[in-house]
C-alpha positions in Angstrom: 0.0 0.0 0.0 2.8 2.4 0.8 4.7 1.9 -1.9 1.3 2.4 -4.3 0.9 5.7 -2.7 5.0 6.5 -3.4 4.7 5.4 -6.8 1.4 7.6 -7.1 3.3 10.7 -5.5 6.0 10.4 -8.1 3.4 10.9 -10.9 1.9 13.7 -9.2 5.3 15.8 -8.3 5.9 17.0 -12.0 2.7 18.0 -13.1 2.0 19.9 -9.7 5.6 21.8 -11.0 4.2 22.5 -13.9 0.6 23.3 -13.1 2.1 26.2 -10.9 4.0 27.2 -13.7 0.9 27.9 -15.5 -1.0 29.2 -12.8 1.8 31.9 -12.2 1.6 32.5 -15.4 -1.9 33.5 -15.8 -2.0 35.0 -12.7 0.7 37.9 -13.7 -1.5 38.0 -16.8 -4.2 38.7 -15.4 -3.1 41.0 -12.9 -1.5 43.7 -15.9 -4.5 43.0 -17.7 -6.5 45.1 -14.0 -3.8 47.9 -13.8 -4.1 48.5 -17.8 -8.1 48.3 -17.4 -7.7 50.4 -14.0 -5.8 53.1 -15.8 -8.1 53.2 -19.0 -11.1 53.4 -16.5 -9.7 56.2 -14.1 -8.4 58.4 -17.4 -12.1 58.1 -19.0 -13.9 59.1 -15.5 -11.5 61.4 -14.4 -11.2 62.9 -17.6 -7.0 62.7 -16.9 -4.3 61.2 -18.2 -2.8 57.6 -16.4 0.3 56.1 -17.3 1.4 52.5 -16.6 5.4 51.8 -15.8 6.5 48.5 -16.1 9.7 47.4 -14.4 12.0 44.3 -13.9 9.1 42.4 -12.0 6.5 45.3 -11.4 4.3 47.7 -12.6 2.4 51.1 -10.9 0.5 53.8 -12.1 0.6 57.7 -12.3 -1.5 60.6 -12.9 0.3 62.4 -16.0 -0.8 65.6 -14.8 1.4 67.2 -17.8 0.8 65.0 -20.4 4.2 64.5 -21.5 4.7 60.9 -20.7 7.0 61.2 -17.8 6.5 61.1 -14.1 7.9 64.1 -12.1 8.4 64.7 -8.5 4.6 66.4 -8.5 2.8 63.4 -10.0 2.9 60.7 -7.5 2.3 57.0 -8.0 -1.3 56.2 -7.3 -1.1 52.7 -6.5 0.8 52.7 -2.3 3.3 50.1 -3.5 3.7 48.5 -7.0 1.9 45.1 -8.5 4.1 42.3 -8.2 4.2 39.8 -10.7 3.8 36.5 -8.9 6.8 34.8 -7.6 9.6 34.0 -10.4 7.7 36.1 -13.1 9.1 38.6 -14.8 8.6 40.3 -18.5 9.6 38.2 -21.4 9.1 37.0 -24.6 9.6 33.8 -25.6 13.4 33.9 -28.1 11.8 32.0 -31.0 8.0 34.2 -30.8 8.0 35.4 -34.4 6.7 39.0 -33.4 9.1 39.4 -30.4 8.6 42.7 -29.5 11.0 44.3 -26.8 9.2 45.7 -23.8 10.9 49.4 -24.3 8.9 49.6 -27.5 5.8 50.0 -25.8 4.5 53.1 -26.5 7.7 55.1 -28.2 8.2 57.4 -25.5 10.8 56.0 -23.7 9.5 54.7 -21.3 8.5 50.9 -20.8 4.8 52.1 -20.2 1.0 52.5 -21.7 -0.6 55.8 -21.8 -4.0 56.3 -22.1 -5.6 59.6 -23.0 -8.6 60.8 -21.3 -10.8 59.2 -23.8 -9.4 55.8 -22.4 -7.5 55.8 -26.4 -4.1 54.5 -25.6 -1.8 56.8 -26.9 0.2 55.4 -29.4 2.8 57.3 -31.5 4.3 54.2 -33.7 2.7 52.1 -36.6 0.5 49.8 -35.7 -2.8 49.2 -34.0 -1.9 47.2 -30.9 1.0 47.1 -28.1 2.4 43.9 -26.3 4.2 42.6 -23.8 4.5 39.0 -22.2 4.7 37.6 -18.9 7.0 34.8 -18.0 7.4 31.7 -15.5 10.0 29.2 -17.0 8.8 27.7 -19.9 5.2 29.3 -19.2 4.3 32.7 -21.4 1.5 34.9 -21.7 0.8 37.6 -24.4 -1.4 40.8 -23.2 -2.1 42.0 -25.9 -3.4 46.3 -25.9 -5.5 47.7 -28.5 -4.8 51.5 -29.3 -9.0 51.4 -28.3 -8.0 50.1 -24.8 -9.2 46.5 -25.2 -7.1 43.9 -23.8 -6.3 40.4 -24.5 -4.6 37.6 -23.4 -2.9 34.9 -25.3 -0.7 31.5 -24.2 2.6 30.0 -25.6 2.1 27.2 -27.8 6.0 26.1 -27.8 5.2 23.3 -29.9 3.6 24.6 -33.0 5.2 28.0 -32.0 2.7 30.3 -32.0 0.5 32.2 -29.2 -3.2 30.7 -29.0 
């Protein structure tokens, strides 16, 4: 009987690995995909420019009192302390993605950020329709993908057919 249940736990012990993997994953997803919705939402009903910096492992939000796109000493962060990505997430895209877009590319300005105007319209000063940036937890990626509109989707890493699904 013991060794039936050692022989089950062995089974087990890899999957649970890579279950958390995923779950990591899709939790740092999800959690840019609520400070990007939070900043489109306070920028419509506030009728102000937000803008969201992502870091190493983080992201926050600020009120772009100015509108120029960068945060100065009179524009304070409005979230206390910045989102965490879950633990051993950080922002990455997978080497062989075939539209691997770096994270400083974001917006043009600079800064590794999304700015939305107060119409909730991210602003958006290079080609294109869309922004992205992907989460990752070792072999675990997720796409959020940003409309210049504001809507926001999230796609997985397919590493066997290589492509996001």
């Amino acid at each position: 009987m013991l060794a039936l249940i050692a022989f089950g736990t062995l089974l087990i012990l890899p999957n649970f690995g890579r279950m958390t993997m995923r779950h990591r994953a899709n939790e740092g997803a999800r959690q840019i995909q609520s400070i990007l919705q939070i900043a489109r939402m306070r920028s419509i009903s506030e009728r102000k420019e937000y803008v969201v910096v992502f870091a190493q492992n983080t992201a926050n939000l600020y009120l772009d009192a100015n509108k120029n796109g960068t945060r100065e000493t009179n524009e304070p962060w409005r979230l206390i302390t910045p989102m965490r990505l879950p633990i051993s997430a950080k922002f990455a895209f997978p080497a062989n993605a075939p539209d691997n877009p770096e994270l400083t590319s974001l917006n043009g300005y600079g800064c590794k950020c999304a700015r939305f105007q107060v119409n909730g319209i991210m602003r958006n000063p290079l080609s294109g329709t869309e922004r992205k940036l992907s989460v990752q937890v070792g072999r675990e990626y997720r796409q959020i993908t940003v409309s210049v509109g504001g809507a926001i989707s999230i796609q997985r890493w397919d590493a066997g057919s290589n492509a996001w699904q």
